[in-house]
C-alpha positions as CSV (number, residue, x, y, z in Angstrom):
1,X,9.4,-14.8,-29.9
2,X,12.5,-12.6,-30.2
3,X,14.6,-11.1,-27.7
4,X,13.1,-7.6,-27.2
5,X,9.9,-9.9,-26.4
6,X,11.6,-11.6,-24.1
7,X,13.3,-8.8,-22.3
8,X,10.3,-7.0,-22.0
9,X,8.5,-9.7,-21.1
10,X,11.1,-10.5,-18.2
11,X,11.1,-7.0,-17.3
12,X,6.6,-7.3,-16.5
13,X,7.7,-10.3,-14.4
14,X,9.9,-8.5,-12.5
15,X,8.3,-6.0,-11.8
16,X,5.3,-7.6,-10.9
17,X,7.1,-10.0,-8.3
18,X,8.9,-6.7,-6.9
19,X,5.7,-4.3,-6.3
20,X,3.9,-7.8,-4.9
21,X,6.4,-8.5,-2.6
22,X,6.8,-4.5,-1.5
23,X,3.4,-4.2,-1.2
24,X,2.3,-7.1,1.1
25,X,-0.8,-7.7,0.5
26,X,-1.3,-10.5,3.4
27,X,0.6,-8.1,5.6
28,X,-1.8,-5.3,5.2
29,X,-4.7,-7.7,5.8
30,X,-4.8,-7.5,9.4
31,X,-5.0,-3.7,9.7
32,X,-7.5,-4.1,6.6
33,X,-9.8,-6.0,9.2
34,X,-9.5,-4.2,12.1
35,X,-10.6,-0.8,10.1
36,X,-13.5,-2.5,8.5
37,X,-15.1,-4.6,11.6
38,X,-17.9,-2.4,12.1
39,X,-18.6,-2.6,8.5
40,X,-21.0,-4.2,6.5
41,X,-19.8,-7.2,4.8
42,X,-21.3,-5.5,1.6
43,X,-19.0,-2.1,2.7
44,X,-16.5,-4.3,3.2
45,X,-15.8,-6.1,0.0
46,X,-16.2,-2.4,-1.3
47,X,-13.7,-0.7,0.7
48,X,-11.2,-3.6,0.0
49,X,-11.8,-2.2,-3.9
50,X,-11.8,1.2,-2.9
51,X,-8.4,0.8,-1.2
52,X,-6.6,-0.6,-4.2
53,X,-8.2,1.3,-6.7
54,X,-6.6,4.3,-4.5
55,X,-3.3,2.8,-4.0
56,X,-2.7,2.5,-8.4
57,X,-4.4,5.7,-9.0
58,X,-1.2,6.7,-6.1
59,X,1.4,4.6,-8.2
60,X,0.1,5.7,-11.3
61,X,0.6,9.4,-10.9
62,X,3.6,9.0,-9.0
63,X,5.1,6.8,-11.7
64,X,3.7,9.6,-14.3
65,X,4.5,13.0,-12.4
66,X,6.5,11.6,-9.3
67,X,9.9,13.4,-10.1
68,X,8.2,16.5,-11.4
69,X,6.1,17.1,-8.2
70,X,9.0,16.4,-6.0
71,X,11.9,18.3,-8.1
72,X,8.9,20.6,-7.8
73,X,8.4,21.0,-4.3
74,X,11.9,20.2,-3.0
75,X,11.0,17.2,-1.3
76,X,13.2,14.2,-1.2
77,X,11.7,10.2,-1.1
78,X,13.4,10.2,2.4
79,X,11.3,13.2,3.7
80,X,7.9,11.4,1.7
81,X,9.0,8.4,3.6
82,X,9.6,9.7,6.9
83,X,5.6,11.7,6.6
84,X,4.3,7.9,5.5
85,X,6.0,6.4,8.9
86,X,5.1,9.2,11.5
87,X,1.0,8.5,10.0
88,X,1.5,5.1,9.8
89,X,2.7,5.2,13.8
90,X,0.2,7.4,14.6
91,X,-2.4,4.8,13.4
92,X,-0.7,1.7,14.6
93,X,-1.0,4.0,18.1
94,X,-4.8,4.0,17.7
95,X,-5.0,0.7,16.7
96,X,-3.1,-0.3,20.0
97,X,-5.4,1.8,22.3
98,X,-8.8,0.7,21.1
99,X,-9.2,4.1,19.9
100,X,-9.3,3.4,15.8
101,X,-12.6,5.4,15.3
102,X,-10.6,8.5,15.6
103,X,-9.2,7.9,12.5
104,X,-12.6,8.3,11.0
105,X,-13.7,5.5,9.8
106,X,-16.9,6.7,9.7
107,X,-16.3,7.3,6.0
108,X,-15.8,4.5,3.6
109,X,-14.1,6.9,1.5
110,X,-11.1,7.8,3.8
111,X,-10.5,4.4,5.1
112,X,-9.8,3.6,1.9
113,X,-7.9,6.6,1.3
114,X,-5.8,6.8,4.4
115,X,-4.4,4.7,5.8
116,X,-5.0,1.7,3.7
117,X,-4.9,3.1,0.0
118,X,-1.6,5.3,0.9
119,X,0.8,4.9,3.0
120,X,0.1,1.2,3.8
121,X,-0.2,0.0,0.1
122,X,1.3,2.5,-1.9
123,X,3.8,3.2,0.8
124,X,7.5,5.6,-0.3
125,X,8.5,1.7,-1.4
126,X,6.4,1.1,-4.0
127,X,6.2,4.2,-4.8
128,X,10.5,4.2,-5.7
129,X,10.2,1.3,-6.8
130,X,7.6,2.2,-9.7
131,X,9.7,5.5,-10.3
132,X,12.7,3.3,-10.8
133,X,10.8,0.6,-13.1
134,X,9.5,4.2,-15.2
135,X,13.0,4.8,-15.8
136,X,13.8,1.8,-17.5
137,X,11.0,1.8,-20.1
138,X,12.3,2.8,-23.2
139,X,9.8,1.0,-25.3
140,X,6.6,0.3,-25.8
141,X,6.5,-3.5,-24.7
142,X,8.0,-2.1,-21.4
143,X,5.5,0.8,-21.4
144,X,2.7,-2.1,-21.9
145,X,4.8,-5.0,-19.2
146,X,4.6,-2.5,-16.5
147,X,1.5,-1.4,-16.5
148,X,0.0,-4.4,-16.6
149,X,2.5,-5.8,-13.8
150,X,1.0,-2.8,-11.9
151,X,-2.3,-3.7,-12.6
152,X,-2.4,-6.9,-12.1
153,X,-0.4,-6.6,-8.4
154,X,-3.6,-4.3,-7.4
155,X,-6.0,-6.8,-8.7
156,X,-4.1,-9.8,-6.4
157,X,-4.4,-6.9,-3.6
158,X,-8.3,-6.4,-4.2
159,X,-9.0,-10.0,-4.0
160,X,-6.7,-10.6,-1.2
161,X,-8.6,-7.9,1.0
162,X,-11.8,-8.9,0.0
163,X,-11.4,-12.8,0.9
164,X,-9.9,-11.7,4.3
165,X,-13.5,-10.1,5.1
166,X,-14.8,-13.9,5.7
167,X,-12.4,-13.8,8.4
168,X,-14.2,-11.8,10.4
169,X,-17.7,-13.8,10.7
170,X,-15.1,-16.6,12.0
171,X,-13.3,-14.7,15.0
172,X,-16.5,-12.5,16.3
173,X,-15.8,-9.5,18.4
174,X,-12.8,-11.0,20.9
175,X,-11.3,-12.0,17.7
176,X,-11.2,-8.5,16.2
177,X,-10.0,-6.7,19.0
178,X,-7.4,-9.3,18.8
179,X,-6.4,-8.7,15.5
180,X,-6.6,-5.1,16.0
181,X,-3.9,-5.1,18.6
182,X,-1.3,-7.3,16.4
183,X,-2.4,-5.3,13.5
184,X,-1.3,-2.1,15.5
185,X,1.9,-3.6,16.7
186,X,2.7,-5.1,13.0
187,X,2.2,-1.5,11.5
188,X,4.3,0.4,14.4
189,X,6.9,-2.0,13.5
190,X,6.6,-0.9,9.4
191,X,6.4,2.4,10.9
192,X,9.6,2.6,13.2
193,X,11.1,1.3,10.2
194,X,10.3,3.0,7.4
195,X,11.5,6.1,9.9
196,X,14.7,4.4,11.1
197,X,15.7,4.2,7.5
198,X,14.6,7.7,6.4
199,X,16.8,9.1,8.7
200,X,19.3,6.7,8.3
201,X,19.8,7.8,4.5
202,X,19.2,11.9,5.4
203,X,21.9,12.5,8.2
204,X,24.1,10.1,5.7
């Protein structure tokens, strides 16, 4: 194996490690459930695909046509960032109140779009982060170590989200009401935060 191998090959690990760890996929298991308890355990395991499948088609194009779009549109990452906390609070708010179906979960198709695929998966971190890997590549075994470190972070999510379903037969209704609630404090927390810092870095 020779170095460029080895480089690249360090470079897939990182990466990988990195978008795992920004990502959270245990984290974003207790919101997961508490959007999907009046689901099906068949629409379940299906919107725990769904929602990864969303989040790398997100990372994908962002990693491909990120800095265009927002060169494009004059947007910075802070201001991204900043529109990812204020939905993420305003979720976490109706996940706090009891009040979740007015997010519209009606619709396995925007759960899974917002707000699990994007902003709680492919949040403005992973999101940077992937920008930041894409400008490092600068050959083809880096081309091929990111993409499958991207790839196979999704796949980890996917199975992740779909084994946490089997929590819910366990905890029953109290249970999920339960989890609701610390799943809406958990995400006003990522929220506040992901705000704090936004602003933080623009009046800087």
């Amino acid at each position: 194996m020779n170095l460029t191998e080895v480089s690249a090959l360090t470079f897939a690990v990182q990466s990988f490690v990195t978008l795992l760890v920004i990502m959270d996929p245990p984290g974003a298991t207790p919101v997961f459930l508490a959007l999907v308890a009046d689901k099906s355990p068949r629409e379940r395991i299906r919107l725990a695909w769904q929602a990864a499948l969303i989040s790398l088609v997100v990372i994908t194009t962002f990693a491909l046509f990120g800095q265009f779009v927002l060169d494009y549109m004059k947007v910075s990452m802070e201001a991204l960032q900043a529109a990812g906390g204020l939905l993420l609070l305003y979720v976490s708010l109706q996940l706090l109140t009891g009040r979740i179906e007015e997010i519209d979960a009606s619709t396995n198709k925007n759960v899974a779009l917002v707000p699990l695929g994007t902003p709680l998966l492919a949040g403005p971190g992973a999101i940077v982060a992937t920008m930041i890997f894409v400008k490092q590549v600068d050959s083809t075994s880096f081309a091929v170590g990111l993409t499958a470190a991207v790839v196979a972070v999704h796949l980890i999510i996917a199975l992740v989200l779909m084994a946490s379903t089997k929590i819910l037969s366990v905890i029953k209704d109290s249970g999920v009401t339960l989890v609701a609630r610390i799943a809406g404090l958990l995400l006003a927390a990522i929220a506040v935060q992901m705000l704090a810092d936004a602003i933080k870095i623009l009046s800087a």
